[in-house]
LOGU-68432 format. One record per residue (C-alpha): x, y, z; residue number from 0; residue in one letter. Coordinates in nm, 2 decimals. Example, Ala and Ser with C-alpha at 12.3 -4.5 7.8 and 13.67 -1.06 7.14 Angstrom:
BEGIN
+--------+--------+--------+-----+---+
!   east !  north !     up !   k ! r !
+--------+--------+--------+-----+---+
!   1.23 !  -0.45 !   0.78 !   0 ! a !
!   1.37 !  -0.11 !   0.71 !   1 ! s !
+--------+--------+--------+-----+---+
// end
This chain:
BEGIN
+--------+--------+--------+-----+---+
!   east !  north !     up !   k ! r !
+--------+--------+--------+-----+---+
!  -0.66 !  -1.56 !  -1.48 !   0 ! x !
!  -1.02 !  -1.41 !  -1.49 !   1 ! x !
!  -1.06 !  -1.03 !  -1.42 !   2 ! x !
!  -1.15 !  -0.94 !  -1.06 !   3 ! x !
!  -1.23 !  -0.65 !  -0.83 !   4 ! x !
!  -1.11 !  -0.51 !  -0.47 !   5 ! x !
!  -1.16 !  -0.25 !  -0.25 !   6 ! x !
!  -0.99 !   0.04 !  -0.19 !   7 ! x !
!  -0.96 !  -0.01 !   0.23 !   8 ! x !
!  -1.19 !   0.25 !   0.37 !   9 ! x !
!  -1.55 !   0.18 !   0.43 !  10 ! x !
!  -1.87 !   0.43 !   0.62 !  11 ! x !
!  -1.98 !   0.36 !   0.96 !  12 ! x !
!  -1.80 !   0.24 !   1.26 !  13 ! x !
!  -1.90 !  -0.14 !   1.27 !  14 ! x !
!  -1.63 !  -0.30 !   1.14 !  15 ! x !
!  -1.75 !  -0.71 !   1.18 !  16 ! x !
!  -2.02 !  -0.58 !   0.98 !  17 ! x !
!  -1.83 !  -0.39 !   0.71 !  18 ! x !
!  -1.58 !  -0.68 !   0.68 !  19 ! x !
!  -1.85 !  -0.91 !   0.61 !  20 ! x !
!  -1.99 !  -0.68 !   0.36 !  21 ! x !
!  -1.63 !  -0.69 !   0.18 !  22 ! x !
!  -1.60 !  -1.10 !   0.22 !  23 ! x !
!  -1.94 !  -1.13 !   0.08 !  24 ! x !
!  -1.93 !  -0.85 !  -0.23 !  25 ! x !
!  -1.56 !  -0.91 !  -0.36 !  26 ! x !
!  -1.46 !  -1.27 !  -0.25 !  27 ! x !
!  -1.22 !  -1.31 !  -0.44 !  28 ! x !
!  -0.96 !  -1.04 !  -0.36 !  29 ! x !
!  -1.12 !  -0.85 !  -0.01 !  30 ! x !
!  -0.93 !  -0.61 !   0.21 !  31 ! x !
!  -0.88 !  -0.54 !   0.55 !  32 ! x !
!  -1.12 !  -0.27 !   0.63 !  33 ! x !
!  -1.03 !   0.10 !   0.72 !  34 ! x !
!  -1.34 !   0.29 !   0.87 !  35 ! x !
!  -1.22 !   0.65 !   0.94 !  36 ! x !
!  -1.55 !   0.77 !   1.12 !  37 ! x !
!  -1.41 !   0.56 !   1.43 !  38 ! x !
!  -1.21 !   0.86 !   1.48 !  39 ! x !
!  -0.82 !   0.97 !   1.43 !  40 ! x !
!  -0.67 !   0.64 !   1.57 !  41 ! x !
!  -0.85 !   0.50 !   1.24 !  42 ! x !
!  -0.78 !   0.64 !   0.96 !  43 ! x !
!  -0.50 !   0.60 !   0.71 !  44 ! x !
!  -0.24 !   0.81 !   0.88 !  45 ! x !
!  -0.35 !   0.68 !   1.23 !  46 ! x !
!  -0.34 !   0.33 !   1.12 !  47 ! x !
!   0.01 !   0.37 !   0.94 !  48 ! x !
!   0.16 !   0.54 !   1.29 !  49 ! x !
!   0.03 !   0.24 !   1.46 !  50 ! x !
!   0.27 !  -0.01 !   1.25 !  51 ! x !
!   0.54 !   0.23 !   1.24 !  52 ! x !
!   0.86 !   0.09 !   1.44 !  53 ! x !
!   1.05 !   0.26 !   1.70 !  54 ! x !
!   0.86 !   0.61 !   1.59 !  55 ! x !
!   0.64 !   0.77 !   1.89 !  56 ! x !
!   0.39 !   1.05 !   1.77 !  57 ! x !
!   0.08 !   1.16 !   1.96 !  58 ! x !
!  -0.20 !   1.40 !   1.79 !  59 ! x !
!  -0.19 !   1.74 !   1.84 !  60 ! x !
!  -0.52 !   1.95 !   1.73 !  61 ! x !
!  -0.30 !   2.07 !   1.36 !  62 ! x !
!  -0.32 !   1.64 !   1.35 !  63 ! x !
!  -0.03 !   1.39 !   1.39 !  64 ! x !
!   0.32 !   1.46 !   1.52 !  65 ! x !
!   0.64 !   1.28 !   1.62 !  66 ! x !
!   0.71 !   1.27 !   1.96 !  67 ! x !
!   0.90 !   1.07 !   2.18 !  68 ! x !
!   0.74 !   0.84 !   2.36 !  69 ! x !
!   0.43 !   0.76 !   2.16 !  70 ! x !
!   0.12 !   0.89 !   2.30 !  71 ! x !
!  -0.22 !   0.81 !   2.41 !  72 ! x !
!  -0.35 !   0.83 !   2.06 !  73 ! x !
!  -0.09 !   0.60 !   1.89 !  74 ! x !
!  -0.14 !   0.35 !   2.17 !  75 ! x !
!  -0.51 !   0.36 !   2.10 !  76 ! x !
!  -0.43 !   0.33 !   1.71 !  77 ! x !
!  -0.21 !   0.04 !   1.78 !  78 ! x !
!  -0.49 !  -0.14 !   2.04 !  79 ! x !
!  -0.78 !  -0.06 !   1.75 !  80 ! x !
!  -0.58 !  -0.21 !   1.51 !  81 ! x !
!  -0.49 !  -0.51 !   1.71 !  82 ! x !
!  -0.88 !  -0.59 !   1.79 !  83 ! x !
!  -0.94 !  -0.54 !   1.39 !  84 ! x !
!  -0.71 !  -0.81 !   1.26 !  85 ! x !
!  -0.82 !  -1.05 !   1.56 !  86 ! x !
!  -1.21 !  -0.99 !   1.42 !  87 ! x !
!  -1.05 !  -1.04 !   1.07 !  88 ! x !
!  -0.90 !  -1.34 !   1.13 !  89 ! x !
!  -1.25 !  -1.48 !   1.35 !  90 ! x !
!  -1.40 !  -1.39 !   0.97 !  91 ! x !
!  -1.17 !  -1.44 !   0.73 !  92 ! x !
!  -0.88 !  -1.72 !   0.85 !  93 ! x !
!  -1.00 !  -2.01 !   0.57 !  94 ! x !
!  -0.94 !  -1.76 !   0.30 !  95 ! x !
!  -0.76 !  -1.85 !   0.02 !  96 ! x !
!  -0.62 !  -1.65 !  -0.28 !  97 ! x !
!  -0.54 !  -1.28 !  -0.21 !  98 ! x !
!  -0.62 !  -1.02 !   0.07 !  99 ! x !
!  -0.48 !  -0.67 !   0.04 ! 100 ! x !
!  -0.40 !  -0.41 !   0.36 ! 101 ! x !
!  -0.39 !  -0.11 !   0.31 ! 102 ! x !
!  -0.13 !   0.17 !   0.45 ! 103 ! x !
!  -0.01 !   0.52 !   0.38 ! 104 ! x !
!   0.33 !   0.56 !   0.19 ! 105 ! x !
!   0.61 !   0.73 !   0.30 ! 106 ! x !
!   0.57 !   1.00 !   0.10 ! 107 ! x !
!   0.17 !   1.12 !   0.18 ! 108 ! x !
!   0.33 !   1.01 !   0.59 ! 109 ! x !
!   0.58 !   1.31 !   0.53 ! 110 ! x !
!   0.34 !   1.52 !   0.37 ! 111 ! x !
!   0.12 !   1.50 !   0.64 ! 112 ! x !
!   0.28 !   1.44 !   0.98 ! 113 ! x !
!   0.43 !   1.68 !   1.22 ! 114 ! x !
!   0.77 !   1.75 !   1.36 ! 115 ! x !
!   0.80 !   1.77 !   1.72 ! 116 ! x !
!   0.84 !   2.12 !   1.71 ! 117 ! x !
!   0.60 !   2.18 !   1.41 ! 118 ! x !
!   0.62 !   2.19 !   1.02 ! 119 ! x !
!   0.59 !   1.89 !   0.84 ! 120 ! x !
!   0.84 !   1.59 !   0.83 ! 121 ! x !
!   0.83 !   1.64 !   0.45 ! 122 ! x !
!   1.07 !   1.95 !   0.52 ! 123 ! x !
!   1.38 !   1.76 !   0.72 ! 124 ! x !
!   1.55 !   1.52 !   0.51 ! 125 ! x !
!   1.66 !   1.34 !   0.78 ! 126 ! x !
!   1.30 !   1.34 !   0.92 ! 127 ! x !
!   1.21 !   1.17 !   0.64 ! 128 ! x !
!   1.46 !   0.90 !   0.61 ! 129 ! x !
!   1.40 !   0.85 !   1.00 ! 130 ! x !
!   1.00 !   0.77 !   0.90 ! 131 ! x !
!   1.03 !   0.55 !   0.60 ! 132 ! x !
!   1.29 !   0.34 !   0.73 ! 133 ! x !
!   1.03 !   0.29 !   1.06 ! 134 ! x !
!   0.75 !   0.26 !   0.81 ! 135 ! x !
!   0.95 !  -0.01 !   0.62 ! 136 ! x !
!   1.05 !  -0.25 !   0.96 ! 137 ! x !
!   0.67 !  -0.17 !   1.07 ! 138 ! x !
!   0.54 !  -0.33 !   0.74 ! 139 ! x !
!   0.76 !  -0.64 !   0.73 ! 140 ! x !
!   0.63 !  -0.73 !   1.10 ! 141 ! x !
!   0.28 !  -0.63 !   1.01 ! 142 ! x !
!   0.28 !  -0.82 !   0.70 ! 143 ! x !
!   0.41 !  -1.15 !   0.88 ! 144 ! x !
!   0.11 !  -1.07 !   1.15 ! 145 ! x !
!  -0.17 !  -1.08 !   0.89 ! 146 ! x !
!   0.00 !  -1.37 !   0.72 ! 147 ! x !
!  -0.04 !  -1.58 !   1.05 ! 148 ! x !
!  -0.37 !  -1.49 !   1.08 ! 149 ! x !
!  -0.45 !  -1.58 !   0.75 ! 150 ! x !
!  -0.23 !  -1.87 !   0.69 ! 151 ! x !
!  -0.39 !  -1.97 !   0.35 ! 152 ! x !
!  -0.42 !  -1.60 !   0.19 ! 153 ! x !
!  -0.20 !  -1.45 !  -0.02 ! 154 ! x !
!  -0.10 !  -1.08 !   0.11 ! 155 ! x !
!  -0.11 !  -0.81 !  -0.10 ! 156 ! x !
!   0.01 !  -0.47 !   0.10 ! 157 ! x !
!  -0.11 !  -0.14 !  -0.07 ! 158 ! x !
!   0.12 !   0.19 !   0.00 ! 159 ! x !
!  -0.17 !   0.46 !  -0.06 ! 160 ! x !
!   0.01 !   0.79 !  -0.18 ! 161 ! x !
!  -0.25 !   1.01 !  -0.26 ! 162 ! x !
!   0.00 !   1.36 !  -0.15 ! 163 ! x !
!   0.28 !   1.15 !  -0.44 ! 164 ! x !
!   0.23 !   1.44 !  -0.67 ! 165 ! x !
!   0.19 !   1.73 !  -0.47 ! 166 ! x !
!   0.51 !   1.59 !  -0.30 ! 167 ! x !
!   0.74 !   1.60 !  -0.65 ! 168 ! x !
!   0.52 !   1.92 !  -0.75 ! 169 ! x !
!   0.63 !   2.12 !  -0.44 ! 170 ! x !
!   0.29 !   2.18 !  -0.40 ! 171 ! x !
!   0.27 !   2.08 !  -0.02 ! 172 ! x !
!   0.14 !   2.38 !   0.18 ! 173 ! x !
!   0.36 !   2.49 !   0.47 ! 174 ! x !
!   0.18 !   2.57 !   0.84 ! 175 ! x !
!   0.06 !   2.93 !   0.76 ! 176 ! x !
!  -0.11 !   2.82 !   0.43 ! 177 ! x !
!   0.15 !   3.09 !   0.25 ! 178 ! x !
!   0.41 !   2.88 !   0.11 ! 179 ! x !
!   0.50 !   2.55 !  -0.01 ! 180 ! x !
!   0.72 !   2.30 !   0.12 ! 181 ! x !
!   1.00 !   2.23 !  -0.12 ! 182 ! x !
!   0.93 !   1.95 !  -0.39 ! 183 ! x !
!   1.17 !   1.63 !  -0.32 ! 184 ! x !
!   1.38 !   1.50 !  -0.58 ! 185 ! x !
!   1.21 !   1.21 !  -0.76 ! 186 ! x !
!   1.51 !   0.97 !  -0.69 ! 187 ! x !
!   1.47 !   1.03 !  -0.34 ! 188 ! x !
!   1.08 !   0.96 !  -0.38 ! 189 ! x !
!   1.15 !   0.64 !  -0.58 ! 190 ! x !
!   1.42 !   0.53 !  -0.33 ! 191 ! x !
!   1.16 !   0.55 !  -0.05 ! 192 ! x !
!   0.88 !   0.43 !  -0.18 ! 193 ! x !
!   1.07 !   0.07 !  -0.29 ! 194 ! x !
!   1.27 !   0.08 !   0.08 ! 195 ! x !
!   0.90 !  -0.02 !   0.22 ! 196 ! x !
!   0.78 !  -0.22 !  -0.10 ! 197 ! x !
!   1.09 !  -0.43 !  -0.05 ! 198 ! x !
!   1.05 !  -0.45 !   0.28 ! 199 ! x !
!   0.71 !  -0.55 !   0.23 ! 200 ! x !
!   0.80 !  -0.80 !  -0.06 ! 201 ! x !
!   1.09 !  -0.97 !   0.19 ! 202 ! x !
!   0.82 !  -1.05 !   0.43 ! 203 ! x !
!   0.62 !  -1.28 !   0.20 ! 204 ! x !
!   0.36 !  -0.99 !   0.03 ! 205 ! x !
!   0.25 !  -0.89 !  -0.33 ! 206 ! x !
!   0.31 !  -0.51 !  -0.34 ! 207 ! x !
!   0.08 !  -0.21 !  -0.51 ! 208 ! x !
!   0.09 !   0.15 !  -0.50 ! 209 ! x !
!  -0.25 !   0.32 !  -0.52 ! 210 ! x !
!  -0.26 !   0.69 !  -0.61 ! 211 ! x !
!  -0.61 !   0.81 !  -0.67 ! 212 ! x !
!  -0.47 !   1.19 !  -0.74 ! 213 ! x !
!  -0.47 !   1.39 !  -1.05 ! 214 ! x !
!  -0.08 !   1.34 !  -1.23 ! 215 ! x !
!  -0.01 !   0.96 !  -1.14 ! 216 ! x !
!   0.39 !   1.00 !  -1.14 ! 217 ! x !
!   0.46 !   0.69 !  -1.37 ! 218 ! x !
!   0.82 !   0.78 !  -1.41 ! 219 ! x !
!   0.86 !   0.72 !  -1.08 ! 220 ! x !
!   0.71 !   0.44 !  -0.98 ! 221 ! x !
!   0.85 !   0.31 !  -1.24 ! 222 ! x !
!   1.15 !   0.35 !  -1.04 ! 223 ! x !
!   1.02 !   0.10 !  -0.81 ! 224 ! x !
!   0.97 !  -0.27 !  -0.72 ! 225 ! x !
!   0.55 !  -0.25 !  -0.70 ! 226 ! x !
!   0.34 !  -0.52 !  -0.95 ! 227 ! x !
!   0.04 !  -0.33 !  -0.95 ! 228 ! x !
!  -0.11 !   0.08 !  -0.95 ! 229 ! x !
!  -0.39 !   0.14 !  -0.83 ! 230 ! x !
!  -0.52 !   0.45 !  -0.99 ! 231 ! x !
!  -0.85 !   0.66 !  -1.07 ! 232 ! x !
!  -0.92 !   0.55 !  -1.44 ! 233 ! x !
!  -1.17 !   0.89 !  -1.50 ! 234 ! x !
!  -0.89 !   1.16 !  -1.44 ! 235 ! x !
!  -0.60 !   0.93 !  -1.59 ! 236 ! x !
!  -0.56 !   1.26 !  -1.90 ! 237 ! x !
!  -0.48 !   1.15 !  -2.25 ! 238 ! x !
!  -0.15 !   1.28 !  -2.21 ! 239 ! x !
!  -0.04 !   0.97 !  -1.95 ! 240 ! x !
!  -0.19 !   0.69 !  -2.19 ! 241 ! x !
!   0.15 !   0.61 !  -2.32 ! 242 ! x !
!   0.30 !   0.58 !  -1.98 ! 243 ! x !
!   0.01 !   0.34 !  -1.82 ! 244 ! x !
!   0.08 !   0.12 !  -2.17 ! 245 ! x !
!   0.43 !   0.13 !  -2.09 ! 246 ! x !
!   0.40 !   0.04 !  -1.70 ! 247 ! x !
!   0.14 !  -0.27 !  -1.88 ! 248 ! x !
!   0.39 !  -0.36 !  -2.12 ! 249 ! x !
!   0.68 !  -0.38 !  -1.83 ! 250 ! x !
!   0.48 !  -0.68 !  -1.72 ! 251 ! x !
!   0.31 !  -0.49 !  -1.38 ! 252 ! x !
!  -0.07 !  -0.48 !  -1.34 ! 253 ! x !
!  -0.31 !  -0.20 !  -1.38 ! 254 ! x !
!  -0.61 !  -0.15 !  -1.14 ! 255 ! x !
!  -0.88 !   0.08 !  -1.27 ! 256 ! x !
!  -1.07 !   0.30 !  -1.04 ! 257 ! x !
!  -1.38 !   0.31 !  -1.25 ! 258 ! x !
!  -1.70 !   0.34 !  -1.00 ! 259 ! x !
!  -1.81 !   0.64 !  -0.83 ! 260 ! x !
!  -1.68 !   0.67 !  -0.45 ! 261 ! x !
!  -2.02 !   0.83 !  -0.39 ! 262 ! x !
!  -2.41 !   0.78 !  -0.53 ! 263 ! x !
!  -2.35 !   0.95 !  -0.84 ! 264 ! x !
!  -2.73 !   0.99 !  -0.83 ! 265 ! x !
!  -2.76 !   0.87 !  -1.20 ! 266 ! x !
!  -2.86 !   0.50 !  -1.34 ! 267 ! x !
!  -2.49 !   0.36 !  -1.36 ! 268 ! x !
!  -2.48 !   0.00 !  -1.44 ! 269 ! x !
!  -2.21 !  -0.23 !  -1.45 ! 270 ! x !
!  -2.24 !  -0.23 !  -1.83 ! 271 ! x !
!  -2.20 !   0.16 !  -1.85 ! 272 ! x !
!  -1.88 !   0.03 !  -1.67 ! 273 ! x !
!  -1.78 !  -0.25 !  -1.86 ! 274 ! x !
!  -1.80 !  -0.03 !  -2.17 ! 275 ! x !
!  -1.56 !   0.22 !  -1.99 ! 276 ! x !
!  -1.30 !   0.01 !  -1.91 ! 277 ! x !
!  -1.31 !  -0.16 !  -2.27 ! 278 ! x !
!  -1.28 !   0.20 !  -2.40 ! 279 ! x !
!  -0.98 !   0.25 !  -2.16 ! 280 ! x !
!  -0.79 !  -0.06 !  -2.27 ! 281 ! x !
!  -0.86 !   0.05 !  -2.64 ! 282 ! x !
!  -0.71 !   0.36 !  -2.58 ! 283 ! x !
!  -0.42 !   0.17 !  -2.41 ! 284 ! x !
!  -0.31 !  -0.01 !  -2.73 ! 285 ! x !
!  -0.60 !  -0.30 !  -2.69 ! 286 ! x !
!  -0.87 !  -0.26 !  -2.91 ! 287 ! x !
!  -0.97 !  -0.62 !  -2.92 ! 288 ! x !
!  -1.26 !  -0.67 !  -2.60 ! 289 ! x !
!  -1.12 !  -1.03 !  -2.61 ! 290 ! x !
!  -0.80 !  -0.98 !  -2.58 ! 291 ! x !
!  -0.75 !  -0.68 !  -2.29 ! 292 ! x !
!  -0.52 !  -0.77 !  -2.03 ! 293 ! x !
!  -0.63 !  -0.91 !  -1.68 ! 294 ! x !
!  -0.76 !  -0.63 !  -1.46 ! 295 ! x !
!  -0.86 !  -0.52 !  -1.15 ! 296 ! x !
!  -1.22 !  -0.27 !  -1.05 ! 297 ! x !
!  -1.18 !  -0.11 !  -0.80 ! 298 ! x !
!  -1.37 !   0.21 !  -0.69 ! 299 ! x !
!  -1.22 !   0.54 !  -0.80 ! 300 ! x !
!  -1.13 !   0.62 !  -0.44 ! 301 ! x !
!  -1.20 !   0.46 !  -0.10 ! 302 ! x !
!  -1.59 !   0.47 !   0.01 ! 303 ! x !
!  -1.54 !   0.57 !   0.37 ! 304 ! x !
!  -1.78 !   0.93 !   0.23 ! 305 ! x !
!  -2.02 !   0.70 !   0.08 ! 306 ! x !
!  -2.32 !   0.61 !   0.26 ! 307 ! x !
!  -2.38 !   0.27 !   0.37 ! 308 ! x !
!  -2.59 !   0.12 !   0.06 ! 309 ! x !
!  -2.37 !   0.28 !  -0.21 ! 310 ! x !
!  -2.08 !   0.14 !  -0.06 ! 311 ! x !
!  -2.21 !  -0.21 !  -0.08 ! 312 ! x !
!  -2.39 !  -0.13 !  -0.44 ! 313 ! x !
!  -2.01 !  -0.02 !  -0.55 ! 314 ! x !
!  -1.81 !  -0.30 !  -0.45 ! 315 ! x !
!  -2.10 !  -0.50 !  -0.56 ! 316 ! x !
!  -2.06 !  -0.34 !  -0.91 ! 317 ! x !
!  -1.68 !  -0.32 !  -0.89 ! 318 ! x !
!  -1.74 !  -0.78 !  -0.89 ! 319 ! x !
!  -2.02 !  -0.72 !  -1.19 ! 320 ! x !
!  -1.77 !  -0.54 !  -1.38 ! 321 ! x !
!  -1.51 !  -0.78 !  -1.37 ! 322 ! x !
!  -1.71 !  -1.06 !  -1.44 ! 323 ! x !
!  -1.90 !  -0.93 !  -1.73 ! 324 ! x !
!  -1.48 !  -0.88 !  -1.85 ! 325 ! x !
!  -1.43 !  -1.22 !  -1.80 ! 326 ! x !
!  -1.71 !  -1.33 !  -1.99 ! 327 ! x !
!  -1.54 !  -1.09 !  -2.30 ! 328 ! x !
!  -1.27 !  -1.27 !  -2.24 ! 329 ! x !
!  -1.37 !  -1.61 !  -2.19 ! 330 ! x !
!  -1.49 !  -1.57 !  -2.56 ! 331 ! x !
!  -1.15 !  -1.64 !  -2.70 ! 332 ! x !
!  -1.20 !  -1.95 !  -2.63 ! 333 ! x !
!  -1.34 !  -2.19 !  -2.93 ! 334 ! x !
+--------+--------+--------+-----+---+
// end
């Protein structure tokens, strides 16, 4: 299969008909349903995510999301802003075929970042926890079969972002007052999780990935794990993890590179400054030969919703230069 490129999710602005065409028309191949955060807290990840999440209420408080019982204004909003997005997605994008990722937060940056109803973060009651992800899990399977009717000839591909993964193990999770940390929770637990709404997500018809664009992508865990593909920032991946991406490789799962900038990098970047860097990469990975690297997906480093308009569409625009000028490298196996 020839090397291709996504999105992250989230995108600048607030027009999302206009952003979505962007995606369709810069990565056609594999495009996303678009996040745009600047819509306000209804929108973003964690706003998004509440709105799938099933039999959960929560309403926003001015320290950010909380549980609460029944949902609030706010989650109501989340759920009605996500309703009108996937009807304008599938006005634009209901003949696709091939694969179209969504995008939601895992249950692990969810606890890390939502409130208990009487404060402190769900990340500190295990039962709290166990409560979210399995409502996170029965949320995807029915959002997953939503999008799939919408897009009857696309492929789903759901992404679990856990950017908060590592700081979660780490105990590194700041409590309320900013003086402590949360306790760090024990990797089986995280692993458990993780694959309760991956296999959830799996049983209702989707390809799964985990994207983590953090410093200390935990690879033993998500080893532990059902997803096919990470989703990772390739520039802070240290020396020290290139035996564990090889091994994640060799244990047949995908890699996607995060590779160009999430913001102008005000330098000349071209696509073959980024080619190069991905070769590099691969080579470092155990795959020296530019013909022979393994199929692989661009992706920026992070999602773009900080960039400004035009170097959101000049990224995902270089992410699809990228991986074509790899597919030409690898197209030159052939006699």
């Amino acid at each position: 299969m020839p090397h291709v490129a996504t999105g992250i999710g989230s995108m600048p602005g607030t027009d999302y008909g206009g952003s979505l065409r962007t995606v369709l028309g810069e990565i056609g191949d594999f495009p996303h349903v678009v996040e745009l955060p600047e819509r306000g807290p209804a929108a973003t990840m964690i706003g998004r995510s509440l709105a799938v999440v099933a039999g959960l209420g929560a309403d926003l408080q001015p320290a950010g999301w909380r549980l609460a019982a029944p949902e609030g204004l706010d989650q109501r909003r989340s759920r009605s802003l996500l309703a009108r997005d996937l009807d304008a997605l599938e006005e634009l994008a209901d003949r696709h075929r091939g694969r179209f990722k969504l995008q939601l937060a895992g249950p692990g940056t969810l606890a890390a970042t939502v409130e208990l109803p009487r404060g402190g973060k769900v990340l500190a009651d295990p039962g709290a926890r166990r409560d979210l992800t399995q409502a996170l899990a029965e949320g995807v399977g029915v959002h997953v079969q939503d999008v799939r009717r919408r897009l009857p000839a696309a492929d789903v591909v759901v992404q679990l972002d856990e950017p908060a993964l590592p700081a979660v193990l780490a105990g590194a999770v700041p409590t309320a007052s900013g003086l402590y940390r949360h306790r760090s929770v024990p990797r089986a637990e995280v692993a458990a999780s993780l694959d309760e709404v991956l296999v959830a997500a799996t049983e209702a018809g989707a390809q799964t990935a985990v994207h983590c664009c953090a410093a200390g992508v935990p690879f033993d865990v998500l080893a532990q794990t059902s997803a096919r593909s990470l989703s990772c920032d390739a520039t802070l991946l240290p020396s020290t993890a290139y035996d564990a991406a090889a091994a994640w490789h060799d244990s047949g799962r995908a890699l996607w590179l995060g590779v160009v900038p999430a913001s102008d990098p005000g330098t000349d970047l071209t696509d073959a400054d980024l080619t190069r860097s991905v070769l590099e990469l691969w080579s470092r990975l155990g795959y020296p030969d530019p013909e022979a690297i393994p199929e692989t997906t661009v992706t920026p480093t992070c999602g773009l919703a900080g960039a400004s308009v035009p170097w959101a569409r000049q990224a995902l625009e270089m992410c699809a230069r990228t991986a074509r000028n790899l597919s030409v490298e690898q197209g030159r196996m052939t006699p």
